[in-house]
N, C-alpha and C positions, 0 to 999 in steps of 0.2 A: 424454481427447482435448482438442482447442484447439477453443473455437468460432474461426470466420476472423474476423481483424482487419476491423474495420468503418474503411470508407474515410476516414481523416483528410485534410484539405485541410491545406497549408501553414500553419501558424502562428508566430506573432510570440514564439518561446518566454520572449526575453529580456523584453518587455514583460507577456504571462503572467504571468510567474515572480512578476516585482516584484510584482504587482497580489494575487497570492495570499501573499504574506510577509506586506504589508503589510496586508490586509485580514484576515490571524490572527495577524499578529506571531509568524509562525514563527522558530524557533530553529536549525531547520538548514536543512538545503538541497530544496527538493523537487526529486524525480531520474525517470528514466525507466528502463525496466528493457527489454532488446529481446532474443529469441532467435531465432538462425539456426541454417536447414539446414548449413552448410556453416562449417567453424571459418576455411576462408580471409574469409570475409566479414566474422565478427566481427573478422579481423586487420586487416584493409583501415580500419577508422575510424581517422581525423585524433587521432593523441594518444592511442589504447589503450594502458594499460598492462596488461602481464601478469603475476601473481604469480610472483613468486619462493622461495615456501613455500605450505606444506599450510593453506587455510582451511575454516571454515565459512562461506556463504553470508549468513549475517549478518553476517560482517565484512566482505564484498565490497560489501554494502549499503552498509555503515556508511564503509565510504573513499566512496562515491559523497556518502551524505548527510551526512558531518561534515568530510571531506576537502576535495570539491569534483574527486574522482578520476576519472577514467572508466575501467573495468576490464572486461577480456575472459576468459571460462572458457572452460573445457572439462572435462569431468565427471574427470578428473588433477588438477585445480586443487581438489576439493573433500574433504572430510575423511572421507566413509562417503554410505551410499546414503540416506540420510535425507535431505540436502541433496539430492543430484542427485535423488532420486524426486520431489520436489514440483515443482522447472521441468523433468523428461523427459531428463536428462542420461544419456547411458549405458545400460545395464541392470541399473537400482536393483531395478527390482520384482520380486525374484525371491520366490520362497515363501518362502523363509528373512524378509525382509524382513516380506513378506505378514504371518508371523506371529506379528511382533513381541516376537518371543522378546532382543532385545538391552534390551526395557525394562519384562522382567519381576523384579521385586523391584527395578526404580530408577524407574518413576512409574506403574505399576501391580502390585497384590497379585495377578494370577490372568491366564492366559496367555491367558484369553478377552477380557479388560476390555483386553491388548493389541492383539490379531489386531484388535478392532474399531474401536480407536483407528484402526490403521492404514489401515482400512476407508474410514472417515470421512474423509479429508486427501482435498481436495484436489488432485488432482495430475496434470501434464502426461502426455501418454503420450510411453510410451517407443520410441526409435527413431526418431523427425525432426526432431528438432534437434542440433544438435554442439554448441553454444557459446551463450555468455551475455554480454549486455554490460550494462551499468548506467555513467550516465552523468549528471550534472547537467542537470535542463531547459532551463537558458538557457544552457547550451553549443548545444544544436541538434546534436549530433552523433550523436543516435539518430532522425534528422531522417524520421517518426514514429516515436516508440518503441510497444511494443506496449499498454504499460502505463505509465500516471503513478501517483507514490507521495511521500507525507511522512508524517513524522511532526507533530503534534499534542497539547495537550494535551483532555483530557475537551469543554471550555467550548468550545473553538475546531472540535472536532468537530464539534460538535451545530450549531454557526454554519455551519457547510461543509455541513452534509446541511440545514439548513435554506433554503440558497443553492442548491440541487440539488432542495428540493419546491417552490420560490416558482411553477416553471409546470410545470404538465403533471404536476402531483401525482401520487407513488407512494406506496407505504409501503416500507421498507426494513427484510429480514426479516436477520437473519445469527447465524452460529451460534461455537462454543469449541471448537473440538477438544482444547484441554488443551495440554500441550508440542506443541512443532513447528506453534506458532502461523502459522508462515509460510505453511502453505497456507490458513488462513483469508484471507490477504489476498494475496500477489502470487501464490500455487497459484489461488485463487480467481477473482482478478481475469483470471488467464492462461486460464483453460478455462473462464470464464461472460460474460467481457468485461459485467461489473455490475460497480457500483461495492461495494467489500468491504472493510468496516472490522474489525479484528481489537486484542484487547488481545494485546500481545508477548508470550512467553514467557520462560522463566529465561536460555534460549541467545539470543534477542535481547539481553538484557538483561546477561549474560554475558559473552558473544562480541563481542556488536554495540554494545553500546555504547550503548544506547535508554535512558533516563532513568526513573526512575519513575513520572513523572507524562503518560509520553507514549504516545499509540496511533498506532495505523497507520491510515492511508488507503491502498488502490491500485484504480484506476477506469480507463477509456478515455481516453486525451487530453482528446476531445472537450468530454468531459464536464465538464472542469474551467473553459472557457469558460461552459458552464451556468452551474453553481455561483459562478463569479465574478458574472455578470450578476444572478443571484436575490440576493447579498449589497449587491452594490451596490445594489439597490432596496429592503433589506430596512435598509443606510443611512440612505436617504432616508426611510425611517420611522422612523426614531430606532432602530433595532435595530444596534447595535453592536458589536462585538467588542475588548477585553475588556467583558463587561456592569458596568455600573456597578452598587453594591447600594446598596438601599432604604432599608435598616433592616429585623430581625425585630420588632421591636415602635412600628411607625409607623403610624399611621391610612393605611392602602396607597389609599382611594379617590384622592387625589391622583394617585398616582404611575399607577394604573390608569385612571385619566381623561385622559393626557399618550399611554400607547401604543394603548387604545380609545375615540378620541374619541366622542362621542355622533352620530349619524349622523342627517341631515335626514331626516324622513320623506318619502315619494313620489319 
């Protein structure tokens, strides 16, 4: 199932957008990912384009965040039930599916280590949505989308979730499912509405076009306003992104004395 979208207010997506590039010096596009009941509604956005061949859902991504595309599904538009099962497209979940009989002896030895794969994912329920849109965030044209997403590298990661603990500390638990990484992050992010960092899979990487050295973010809107505010203060204490290095064989008290100043007593 979907937990309900948590109420976003209007935001400033194009000023957003910039503020989060530049504060990870991202490399592609951060985008927003929206599912509707009804496939007239995904038709209705300003500038949908609709495939004109058979994909996988990581390429649908990948035109949003390498392109600068805005794209509309419908579980027709997607390659097997693998794709539509993680956003609720259609009725992927059948028991055949269930029991992961199509990826025994190609990423599992034993039809058990499959069925439980499949278990594990993440995924939309089926029967209340028709369509899918994905669309660049400083477009404003999934004007809120349900879900914000980019890609990143490892360093620039760990800057964003440290921009995300500066107030109102969590800890942040998440887990691998293996292939079909995607429900660790926008499957995730769609049915827990938490922020859900995922390493891409072979078909991200394949299909989609994701680079080696890059993961996945997909979180609430909202929340990316957090994580901006906690970095920019995390700035102003000389925490930067990209981080500058040391030296491994440097007397480090200096450089530990610049980010832990010694602190006034009383």
């Amino acid at each position: 199932m979907v937990v309900p979208a948590l109420i976003t207010p209007s935001m400033d997506w194009p000023e957003l957008t910039e503020s989060l590039e530049q504060l990870l010096k991202l490399r592609s596009i951060p985008f927003g990912m929206k599912l509707f009941e009804h496939q007239g509604e995904m038709e209705s956005i300003q500038g949908v384009r609709r495939p004109d061949a058979v994909h996988t859902l990581d390429q649908i991504v990948a035109q949003a965040a390498r392109l600068g595309r805005t794209v509309g599904i419908t579980s027709d538009d997607l390659v097997g039930a693998q794709c539509r099962a993680v956003v609720g497209l259609g009725k992927a979940k059948t028991e055949q599916w269930r029991s992961g009989q199509h990826m025994v002896n190609v990423w599992f030895a034993e039809s058990e280590g499959a069925s439980r794969h499949q278990q594990a994912m993440h995924c939309v329920e089926d029967g209340i949505y028709e369509a899918l849109a994905v669309s660049p965030l400083r477009s404003a044209r999934l004007d809120p989308p349900d879900i914000a997403l980019f890609y990143a590298t490892p360093g620039a990661m760990m800057y964003f979730i440290n921009g995300l603990q500066w107030s109102g500390y969590k800890r942040f638990d998440w887990s691998v499912v293996g292939e079909s990484a995607c429900a660790d992050s926008w499957g995730r992010a769609l049915t827990t509405r938490e922020p859900s960092l995922s390493i891409p899979c072979f078909a991200e990487r394949r299909y989609g076009g994701v680079l080696d050295d890059e993961m996945l973010m997909a979180l609430p809107p909202a929340q990316l306003e957090q994580a901006i505010a906690g970095m920019r203060q995390l700035a102003k204490n000389g925490f930067r992104y990209p981080f500058a290095q040391y030296g491994i064989q440097q007397d480090v008290r200096a450089g530990m004395e610049v980010s832990y100043p010694a602190k006034s007593p009383g």
